[in-house]
C-alpha positions as CSV (number, residue, x, y, z in Angstrom):
1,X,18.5,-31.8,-9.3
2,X,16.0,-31.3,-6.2
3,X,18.3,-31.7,-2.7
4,X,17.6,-34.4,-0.8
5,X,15.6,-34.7,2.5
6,X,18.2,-36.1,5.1
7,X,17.4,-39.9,6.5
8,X,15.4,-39.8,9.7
9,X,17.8,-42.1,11.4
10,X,20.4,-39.1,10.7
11,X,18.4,-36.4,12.2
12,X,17.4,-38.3,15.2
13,X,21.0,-39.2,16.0
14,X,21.7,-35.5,16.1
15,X,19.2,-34.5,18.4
16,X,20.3,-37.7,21.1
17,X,23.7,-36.0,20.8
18,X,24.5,-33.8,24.2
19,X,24.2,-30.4,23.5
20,X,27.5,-28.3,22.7
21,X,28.9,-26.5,26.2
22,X,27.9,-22.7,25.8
23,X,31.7,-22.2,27.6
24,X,32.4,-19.8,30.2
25,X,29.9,-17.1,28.9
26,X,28.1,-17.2,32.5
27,X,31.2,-17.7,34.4
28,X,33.0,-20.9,36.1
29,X,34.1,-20.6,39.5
30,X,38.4,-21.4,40.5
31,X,40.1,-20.7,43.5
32,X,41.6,-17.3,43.4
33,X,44.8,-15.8,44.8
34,X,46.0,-17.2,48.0
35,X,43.0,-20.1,47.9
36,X,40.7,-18.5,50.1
37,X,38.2,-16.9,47.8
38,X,36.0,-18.7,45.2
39,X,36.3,-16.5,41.9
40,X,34.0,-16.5,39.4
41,X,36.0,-16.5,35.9
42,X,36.0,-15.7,32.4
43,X,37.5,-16.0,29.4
44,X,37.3,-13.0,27.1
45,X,38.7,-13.5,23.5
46,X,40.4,-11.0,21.8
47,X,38.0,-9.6,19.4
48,X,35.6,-8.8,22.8
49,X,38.9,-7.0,24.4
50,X,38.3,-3.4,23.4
51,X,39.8,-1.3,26.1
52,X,43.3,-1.1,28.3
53,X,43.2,-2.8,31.2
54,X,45.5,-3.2,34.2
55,X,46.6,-6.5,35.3
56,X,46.7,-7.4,39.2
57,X,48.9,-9.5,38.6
58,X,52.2,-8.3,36.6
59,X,50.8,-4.4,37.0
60,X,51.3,-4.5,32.9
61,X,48.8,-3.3,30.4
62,X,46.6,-5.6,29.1
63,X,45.9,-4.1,25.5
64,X,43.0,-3.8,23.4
65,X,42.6,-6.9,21.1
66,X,44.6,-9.2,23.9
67,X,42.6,-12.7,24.9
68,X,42.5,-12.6,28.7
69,X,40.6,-13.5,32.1
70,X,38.0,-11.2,34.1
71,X,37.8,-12.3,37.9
72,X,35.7,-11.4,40.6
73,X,35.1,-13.0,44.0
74,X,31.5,-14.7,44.6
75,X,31.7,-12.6,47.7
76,X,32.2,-9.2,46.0
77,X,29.8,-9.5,43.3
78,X,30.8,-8.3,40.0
79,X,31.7,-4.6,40.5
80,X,34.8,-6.2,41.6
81,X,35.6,-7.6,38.8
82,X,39.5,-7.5,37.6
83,X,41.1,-8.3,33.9
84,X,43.9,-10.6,34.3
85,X,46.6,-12.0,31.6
86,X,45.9,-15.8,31.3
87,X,48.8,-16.6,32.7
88,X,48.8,-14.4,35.4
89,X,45.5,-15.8,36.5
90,X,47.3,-19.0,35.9
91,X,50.3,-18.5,37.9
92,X,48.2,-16.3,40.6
93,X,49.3,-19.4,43.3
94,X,52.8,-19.4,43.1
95,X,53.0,-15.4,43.4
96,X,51.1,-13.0,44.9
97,X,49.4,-9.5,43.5
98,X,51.4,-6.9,43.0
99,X,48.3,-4.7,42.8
100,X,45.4,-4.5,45.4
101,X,42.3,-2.3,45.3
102,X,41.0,-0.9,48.1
């Protein structure tokens, strides 16, 4: 049996819908440690996360395979960018880095 076509009513709903958010893929801007930088931020999932990192903020590994955030301030451009653990990044207000690059 031949498939149907689908109802224009159907396809035209579709189309009216708002467009899925892409996510973070381009960045989002927070506050970063201490307030007084905006960051931009993103989310890297695990399956993107193939190298060691170091975390600014716990000093711990962040192994290869681990879901976690790479930071930079708008200020410093990207080269400055710096993998944290999510909730690290998280918690990066109520504690300060125990790492700094110079």
């Amino acid at each position: 049996m031949p498939r149907r076509k689908p109802s224009p009513r159907r396809s035209s709903a579709r189309s009216q819908r708002d467009p899925r958010p892409i996510g973070d893929v381009f960045g989002r801007t927070e506050n970063g440690p201490g307030g007084s930088e905006t960051f931009v931020v993103r989310t890297i999932p695990g399956s993107r996360a193939v190298k060691t990192y170091r975390c600014p903020g716990c000093d711990h590994e962040i192994a290869p395979g681990t879901a976690h955030i790479v930071a930079w301030a708008v200020a410093g451009g990207e080269d400055d960018r710096r993998h944290w653990h999510t909730g690290c990044w998280r918690g990066r207000h109520t504690r300060t880095i125990t790492r700094r690059w110079g």
